[in-house]
N, C-alpha and C positions, 0 to 999 in steps of 0.2 A: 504493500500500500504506500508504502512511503516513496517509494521509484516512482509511483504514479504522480504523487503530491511532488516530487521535484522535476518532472516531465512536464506538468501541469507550468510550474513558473517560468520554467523556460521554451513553452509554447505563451505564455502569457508576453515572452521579448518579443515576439512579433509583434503583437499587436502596437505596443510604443515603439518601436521602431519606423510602423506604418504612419504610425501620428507625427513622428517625428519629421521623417521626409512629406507629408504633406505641408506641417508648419512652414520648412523651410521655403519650399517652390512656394505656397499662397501667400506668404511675409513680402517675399521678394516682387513678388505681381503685386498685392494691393499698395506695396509703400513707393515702390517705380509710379504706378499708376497712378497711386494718392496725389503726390508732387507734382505729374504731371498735368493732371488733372483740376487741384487744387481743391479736393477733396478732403476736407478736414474728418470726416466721418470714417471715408477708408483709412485715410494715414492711421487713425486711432485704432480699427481693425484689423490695422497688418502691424501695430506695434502689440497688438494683443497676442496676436501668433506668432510674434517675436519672444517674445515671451512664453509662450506653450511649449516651444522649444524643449527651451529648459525646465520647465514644468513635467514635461514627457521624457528628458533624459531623466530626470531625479526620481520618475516610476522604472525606468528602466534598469537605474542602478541599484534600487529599492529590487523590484525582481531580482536582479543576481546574489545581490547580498543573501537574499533571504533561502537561496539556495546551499547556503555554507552551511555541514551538518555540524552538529552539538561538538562543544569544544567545552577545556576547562573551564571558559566563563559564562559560558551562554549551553549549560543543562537545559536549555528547553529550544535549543537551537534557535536561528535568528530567523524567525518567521515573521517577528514582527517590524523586521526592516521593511517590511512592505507600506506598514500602515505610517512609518515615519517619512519614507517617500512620500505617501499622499499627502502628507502634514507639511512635505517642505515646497509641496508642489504648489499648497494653497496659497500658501505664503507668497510663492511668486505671483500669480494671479490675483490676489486681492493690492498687490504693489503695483501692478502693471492698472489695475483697475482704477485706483486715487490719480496716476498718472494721467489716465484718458480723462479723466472728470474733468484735472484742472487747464488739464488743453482745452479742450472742450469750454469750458466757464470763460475761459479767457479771450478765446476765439469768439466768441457768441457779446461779449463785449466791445471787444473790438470793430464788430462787423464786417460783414463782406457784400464786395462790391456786386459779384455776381457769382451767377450757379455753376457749381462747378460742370467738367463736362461730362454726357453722359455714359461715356467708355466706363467712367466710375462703379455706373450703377452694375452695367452687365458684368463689370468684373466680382462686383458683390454676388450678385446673383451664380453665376460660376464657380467661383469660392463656395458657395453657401453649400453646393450641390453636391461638390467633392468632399466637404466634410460630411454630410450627411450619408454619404456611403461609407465615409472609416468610422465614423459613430456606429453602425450597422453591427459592422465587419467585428470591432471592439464589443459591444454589447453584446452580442453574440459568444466572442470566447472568453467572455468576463464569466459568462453564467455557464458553458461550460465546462473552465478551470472554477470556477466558484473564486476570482482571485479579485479583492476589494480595491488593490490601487490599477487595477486595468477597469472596473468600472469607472473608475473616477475619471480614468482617462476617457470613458466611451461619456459621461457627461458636460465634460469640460469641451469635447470634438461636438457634442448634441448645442450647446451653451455656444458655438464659433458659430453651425451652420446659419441661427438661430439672429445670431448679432450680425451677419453677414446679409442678411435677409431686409431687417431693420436699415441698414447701413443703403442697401438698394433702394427701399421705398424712401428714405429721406432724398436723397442723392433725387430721384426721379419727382419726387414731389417740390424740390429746389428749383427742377427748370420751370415750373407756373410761378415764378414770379416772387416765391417764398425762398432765396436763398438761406435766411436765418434758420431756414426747416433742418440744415446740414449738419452746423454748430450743434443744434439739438439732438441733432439722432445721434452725435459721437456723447454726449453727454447721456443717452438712455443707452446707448455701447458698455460704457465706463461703468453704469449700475447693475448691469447684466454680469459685465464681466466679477466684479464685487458679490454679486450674489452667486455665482458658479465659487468662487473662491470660498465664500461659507460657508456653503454647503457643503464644501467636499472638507473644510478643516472642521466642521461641527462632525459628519463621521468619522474622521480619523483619530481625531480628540476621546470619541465619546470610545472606540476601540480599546485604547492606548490607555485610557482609564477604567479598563477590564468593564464597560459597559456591555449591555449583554439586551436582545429583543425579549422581551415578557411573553410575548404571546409564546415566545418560540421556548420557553422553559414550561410555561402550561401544557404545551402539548408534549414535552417533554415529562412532567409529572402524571397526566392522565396514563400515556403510555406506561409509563413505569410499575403505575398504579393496578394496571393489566394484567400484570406479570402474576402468574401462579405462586404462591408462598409470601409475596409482600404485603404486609399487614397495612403497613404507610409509609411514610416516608418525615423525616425527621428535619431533613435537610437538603435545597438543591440549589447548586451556583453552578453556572458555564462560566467561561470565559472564550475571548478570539484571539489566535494565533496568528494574523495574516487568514489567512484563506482556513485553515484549521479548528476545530472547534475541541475543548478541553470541559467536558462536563466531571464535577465534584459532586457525590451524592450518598445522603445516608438515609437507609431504609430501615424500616423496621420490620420481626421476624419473629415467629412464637419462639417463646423462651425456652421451651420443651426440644425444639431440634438438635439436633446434632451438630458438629463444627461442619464435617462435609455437607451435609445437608441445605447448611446455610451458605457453604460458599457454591454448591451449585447455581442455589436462589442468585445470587451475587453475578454470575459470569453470566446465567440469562440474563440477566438487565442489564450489564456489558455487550453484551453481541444485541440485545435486542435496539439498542439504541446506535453504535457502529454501523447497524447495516439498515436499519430505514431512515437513519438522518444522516447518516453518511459523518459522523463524527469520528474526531481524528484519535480521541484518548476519553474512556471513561474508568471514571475513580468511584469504586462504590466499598461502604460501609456499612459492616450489618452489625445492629445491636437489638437485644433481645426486648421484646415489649408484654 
């Protein structure tokens, strides 16, 4: 199982890799084109994905790290290099986010004489198209490898096509005579970009701080609760590993059994939970009730 789980993160490198070289080529098109153009709203689109860049290498090296097996200091091996990549990925996207805002604030003050041209929009709109297919491609082998910083990448790629989209309709709505429309679409660019950034450091935060889904430990205790010989259950914590899941659990067991008896009861709810939730380690405890 574990050759799976480490085959899994280094099929998860393609997918940031994929992100990666789209960054680069759409960076390079919208911020040529922005200048050219004089498109305040693309420039701020293609300094986004200048940025994603390295937001996308930092899932990248997050993947490999997290493929190092257990060593004297990291007994539970370094899985959760993953969730620290998405932590540092956010970071860079909510700084690239304040950046667009106050171009954007300042540009929109300053004013502009005229609409930029409309090469702008269709390049938005072309951008938008090509992310939304490695958004796909990414969502797809996020769920899976089941691997939490390739989803983050397949919403931060969902969050570009999205702002690229936005960035077209402003750009086109600029040539009716609203040039100010431009300035403002790179400022609702800037808040998109801001709220993709929070989103993805509120998961990784909430990971990284042994947070855990409720629903997904309920059905974790009904199941358990299933199990022939389990009287109840006394105690139950998961935690996340990166992509792995590490459930803690103590049951309780008539007080009349046997030691084997009870550690039978114990290995069912071991295998029983490993192989319908697909969980990476369970820990169960039996005390007598």
């Amino acid at each position: 199982m574990n050759e799976q789980r480490y085959s899994n993160l280094k099929l998860g490198e393609r997918g940031a890799i994929i992100s990666i070289l789209a960054y680069i080529l759409l960076s390079a098109l919208k911020l040529s084109v922005g200048y050219i153009s004089d498109s305040e709203a693309l420039k701020a689109d293609g300094l986004n994905n200048t940025t994603d860049i390295f937001a996308s290498l930092s899932v990248l090296i997050g993947l490999r790290l997290s493929q190092k097996p257990a060593d004297d200091d990291h007994l539970y091996s370094h899985w959760k290099s993953e969730m620290v990549a998405s932590m540092v990925a956010s970071f860079i996207i909510i700084l690239v986010g304040f950046q667009v805002l106050t171009s954007a604030f300042t540009s929109f003050f300053e004013g502009s004489a005229e609409a930029p041209d409309l090469i702008a929009a269709w390049t938005g709109l072309f951008s938008a198209l090509i992310m939304y297919f490695v958004y796909r491609y990414n969502r797809n082998l996020a769920r899976k490898i089941k691997s939490h910083s390739v989803m983050a990448a397949a919403k931060d790629n969902l969050s570009d096509s999205w702002v690229s989209i936005g960035t077209a309709v402003g750009i086109i709505g600029s040539q009716f005579g609203l040039p100010w429309l431009d300035p403002v679409t790179a400022f609702i660019v800037g808040a998109l970009i801001l709220k993709t950034g929070w989103d993805i450091f509120r998961e990784a935060s909430h990971q990284l701080t042994d947070g855990f889904d409720v629903d997904l430990i309920k059905e974790y205790n009904e199941t358990i609760c299933n199990i022939p010989g389990v009287k109840g259950i006394k105690d139950l914590k998961a935690r996340s590993y990166g992509n792995n899941i590490v459930v803690d659990c103590v049951i309780t067991v008539k007080p009349t059994l046997d030691i084997s008896t009870a550690h039978d009861i114990s290995t069912r709810v071991e295998d029983k939970l490993m192989e319908e939730y697909d969980i990476y380690d369970v820990h169960v405890h039996v005390e007598p009730d």
